[in-house]
C-alpha positions, 0 to 999 in steps of 0.5 A: 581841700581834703589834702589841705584839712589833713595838713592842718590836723597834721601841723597842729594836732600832733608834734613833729615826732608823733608825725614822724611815728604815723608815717612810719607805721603807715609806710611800712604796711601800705599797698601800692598801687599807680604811685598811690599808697593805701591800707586795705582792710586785712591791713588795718586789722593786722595793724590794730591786732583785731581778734577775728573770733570777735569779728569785729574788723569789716565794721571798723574799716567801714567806720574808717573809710566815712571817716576818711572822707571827711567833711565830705560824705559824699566820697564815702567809702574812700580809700584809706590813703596816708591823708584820710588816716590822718583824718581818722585818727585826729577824729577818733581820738579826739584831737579834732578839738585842737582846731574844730571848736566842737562838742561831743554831741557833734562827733557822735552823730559823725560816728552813727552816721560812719556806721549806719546805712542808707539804702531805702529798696526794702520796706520790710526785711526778716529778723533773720536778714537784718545780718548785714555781710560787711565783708562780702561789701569790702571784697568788692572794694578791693577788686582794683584801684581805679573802681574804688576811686569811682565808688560813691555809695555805702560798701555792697551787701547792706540790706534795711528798712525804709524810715517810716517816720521821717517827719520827727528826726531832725534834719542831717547837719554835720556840725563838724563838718561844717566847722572844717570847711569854715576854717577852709572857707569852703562852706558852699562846697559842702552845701553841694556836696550835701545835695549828694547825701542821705538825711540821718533819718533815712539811716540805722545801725544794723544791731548785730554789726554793731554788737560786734564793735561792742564786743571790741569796746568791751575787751579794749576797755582800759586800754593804754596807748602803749599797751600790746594789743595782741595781749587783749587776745590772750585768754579770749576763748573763756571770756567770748561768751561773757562779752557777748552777753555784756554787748547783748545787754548794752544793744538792748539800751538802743532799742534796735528795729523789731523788723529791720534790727537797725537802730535809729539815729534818735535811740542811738543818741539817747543811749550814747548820752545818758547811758553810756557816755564812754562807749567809744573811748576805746577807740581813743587809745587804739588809734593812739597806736599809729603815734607808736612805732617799733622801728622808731627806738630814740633809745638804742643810742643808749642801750635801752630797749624799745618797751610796748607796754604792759597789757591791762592789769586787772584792778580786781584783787582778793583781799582777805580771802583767797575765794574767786569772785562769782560776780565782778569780771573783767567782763563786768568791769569793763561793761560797768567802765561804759557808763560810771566813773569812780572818785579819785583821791582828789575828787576827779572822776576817771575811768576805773582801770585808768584812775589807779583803784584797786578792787577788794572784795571785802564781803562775799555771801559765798564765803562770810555767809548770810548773816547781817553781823557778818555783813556789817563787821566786813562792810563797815571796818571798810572805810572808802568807797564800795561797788556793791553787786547781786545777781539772781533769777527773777521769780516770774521768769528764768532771767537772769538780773544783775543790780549793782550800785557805786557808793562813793561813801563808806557805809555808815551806822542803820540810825545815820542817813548817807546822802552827802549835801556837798554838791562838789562831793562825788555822786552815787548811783545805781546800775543795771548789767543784765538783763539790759543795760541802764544807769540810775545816778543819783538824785542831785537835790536829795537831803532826806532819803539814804543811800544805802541802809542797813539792818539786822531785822529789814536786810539792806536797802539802796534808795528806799524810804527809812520808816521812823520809829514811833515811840510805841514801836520801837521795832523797824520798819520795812523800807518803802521802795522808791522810783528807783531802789532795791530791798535785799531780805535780811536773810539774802535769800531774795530781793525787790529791785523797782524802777518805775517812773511815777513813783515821785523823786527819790534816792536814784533818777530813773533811765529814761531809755528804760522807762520809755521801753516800759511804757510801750507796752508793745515790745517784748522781753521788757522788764516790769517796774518791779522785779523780784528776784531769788539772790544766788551771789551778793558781793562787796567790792572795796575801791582803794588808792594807795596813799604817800606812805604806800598804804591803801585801804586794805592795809589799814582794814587789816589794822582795825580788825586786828585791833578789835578783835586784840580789843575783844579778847582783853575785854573777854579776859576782864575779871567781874567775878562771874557777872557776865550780865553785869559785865556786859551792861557795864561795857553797855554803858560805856559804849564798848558793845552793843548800839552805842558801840558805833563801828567797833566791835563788842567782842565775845562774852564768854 
């Protein structure tokens, strides 16, 4: 049945040349063993190109070998044979659907449970053990061919917790499974196998093997089928600590075990789904690479070289300055790409480094200063969609706290609201790296509370409530903090940033993973509702498409500037004879300077 699954991914998941590619690859790097062709761990990793700083391939080929037995859990870890990485692959990348009508929701739980363990010996295990030592498992593995075939138990060396609350976990269903052995008429074989296999509840990810496998998501993020992998490696030993304070963050959403450091199966689902929806699309591209082979070229007939493609090019660019960003990395980009999609040009969310966008840093507090002016003359010239991201200490502590939000609209005037009513219009959110990773998208049925808002006398706000101003006030008010938002002083020297639950609706939805930790007022490191922060960068990243006549946003920036400070000096160079008072009221009144000027620039009076 196995045999016959892998036949029907085969024939109709895959066209006869993508075939032709994957046993190729699979052929050229097999073992050999009693007639029978297999890929041993060090193999895989070779084959994928896995840096060995990140440590990330004895969790991979203990992914690959659950899956490999697919739809039946009991034969796992199998050996990774010619048929199993059919199964794998079609899994991994998606291809599945072509003949198993399922959802996502079905492929995460085969995925948590290809990575969790199940041994029940120990009821308590120190923090310090939680360390799971995978590959001393896949050495054992590989002693000889005929004990793997008789192995039907997780690899060796794995060491967790028993369930204490067995009670309110759901019970273990593979759904895909059941709709493979349907399209083979075999559902009673799977109801035995079944009998062999350890509910989900039972299970846990151990979190420091699966930070490991973070970190790989997190360097492989925007990674094309045809890009060279071993270009991902380049440069690795100055991106190591980001990567592993990134995955550190993300590990923090799925609340792994005080005790054991595992994660269960109802964490790992909230995160996956609400969180970070895209954490395993990596993964797709990677195992994309067996559909490729190099000695496979149809083009030496015609004397063209076999390309592999190029390694990521990085979508963030300098615009206007040539200053080093103090906040956007790779790093941080790739942590971001995870959870939030940006617009294209049509309307179609993407992934940022598949979609085509340029990243321009339109505003830096490190190079424009602290000035609101300098603020509003960078940001609003800027007319597409922005990332705006800060960084700070919180004030009660030495943590570090980045907040940033996607505004899929160009910034507007301070008296103008920015929410868009358009229910098809992209969506606007807010978003949390460090110190833990959490998502705020926007609150579909707002009409009333900005987005974003600006002044020279209250600084910037995202999510806040806009006092009016009264006939006998005339001054501006203090943004009022919403469920979730951030106030940013008008001299950027601090910030509030609040996220708290029972503050009603507003601008942004709260992360319940974030909320729920803050409720349990028994675990540790967990940040409050309110966090005051000192600033020590600021940044305004502009997000630009390259249009028909090849002009993106930075061109056209470039241009309105230009125009307005042309505007500037021809308005300075107007003869009132001497009345630079009445001048400017004059220029007042037509709309050329002052509040009424909208976006263009008043110039100097001198």
């Amino acid at each position: 049945m196995s045999h016959e699954l892998a036949l029907r991914f085969a024939s109709k998941c895959y066209t006869q040349l993508e075939i032709a590619h994957f046993k190729d690859n699979f052929k050229t790097l097999a073992d050999h063993q009693d007639e029978v062709e297999y890929w041993k761990e060090e193999t895989l990793c070779r084959f994928l190109a896995l840096p060995t700083d990140i440590r990330a391939g004895p969790v991979l080929y203990q992914l690959c070998t659950y899956l490999g037995a697919f739809p039946f859990p009991s034969l796992a870890p199998c050996i990774l044979t010619r048929e199993a990485m059919v199964k794998i692959t079609t899994i991994l990348t998606g291809r599945y659907k072509k003949v198993l009508k399922k959802g996502n929701h079905d492929k995460i739980k085969l995925l948590f449970r290809s990575l969790a363990v199940f041994d029940r010996r120990a009821s308590v295990v120190q923090s310090e053990k939680s360390t799971v030592n995978i590959s001393k498992g896949a050495e054992q593995q590989e002693s000889t061919f005929e004990e793997e075939m008789l192995k039907k138990s997780r690899p060796a060396g794995f060491t967790v917790d028993e369930s204490m609350n067995d009670d309110d976990e759901e019970e273990d269903d593979d759904g895909l499974a059941l709709a493979a052995l349907d399209s083979l008429d075999a559902i009673e074989v799977f109801k035995q196998d079944q009998k062999m296999d350890r509910k989900i509840h039972h299970a846990v990810i151990p979190a420091n093997n699966f930070k490991q496998l973070i970190m790989l998501m997190l360097l492989y993020a925007g990674l094309k089928p045809m890009d060279n992998l071993s270009s991902y490696s380049e440069g690795l030993e100055q991106r190591l600590s980001g990567l592993e304070g990134a995955a550190a963050a993300v590990i923090a959403q799925f609340e792994p075990e005080p005790q054991s450091g595992g994660i269960r199966y109802r964490d790992f689902v909230k995160a996956i789904t609400t969180t970070s929806p895209w954490l395993f699309e990596p993964l797709n591209a990677l195992f994309e690479h067996f559909l490729f082979s190099q000695n496979i070229n149809l083009s030496k007939q015609k004397g063209i070289p076999l390309t592999t493609g190029n390694p990521r090019s990085s979508p963030i660019y300098a615009a206007q300055q040539d200053v080093a960003s103090r906040l956007l990395s790779d790093t941080l980009l790739s942590q971001l790409s995870l959870s939030v999609q940006i617009a294209m040009p049509t309307g179609t969310p993407a992934n940022i480094f598949y979609s085509g966008a340029r990243l321009n840093q339109i505003y830096s507090m490190s190079s424009h200063g602290t000035s609101m002016s300098s603020f509003s003359r960078q940001v609003l010239s800027w007319q597409s969609a922005t990332l705006l991201m800060v960084s700070g200490t919180a004030q009660n502590s030495s943590t570090t706290i980045t907040i940033g939000a996607y505004l899929p609209e160009h910034w507007k005037e301070p008296t103008r609201s920015t929410e868009n009513t358009d229910p098809a219009a992209p969506k606007a959110c807010m978003f949390q790296l460090q110190p833990r990773h959490a998502v705020f998208p926007a609150y579909p049925y707002n009409k009333t509370i900005p987005i974003s808002h600006f002044s020279n006398s209250t600084g910037i706000a995202l999510g806040c409530v806009i006092p009016p101003k009264s006939r006998t006030n005339t001054a501006s008010q203090m943004p009022i903090l919403g469920p979730v938002s951030l106030i940013i002083n008008s001299d950027m020297s601090s910030a509030i940033f609040q996220h708290d639950g029972n503050a009603g609706t507003g601008a942004f939805q709260t992360d319940p993973l974030l909320e729920e930790a803050q409720r349990d007022t028994s675990k540790h490191g967990v940040q409050g509702r309110k966090t005051t922060f000192d600033i020590d960068a600021l940044e305004i990243w502009g997000i630009s498409f390259l249009d028909e006549s090849g002009e993106d946003e930075v061109t056209r920036q470039k241009k309105r500037l230009a125009w307005e400070e042309a505007e500037a000096a021809r308005r300075a160079g107007v003869n009132f004879g001497g009345d630079k008072d009445g001048a400017r009221a004059l220029l007042e009144m037509a709309g050329l300077v002052g509040d009424k000027a909208g976006n263009r620039s008043g110039g100097s009076m001198n």
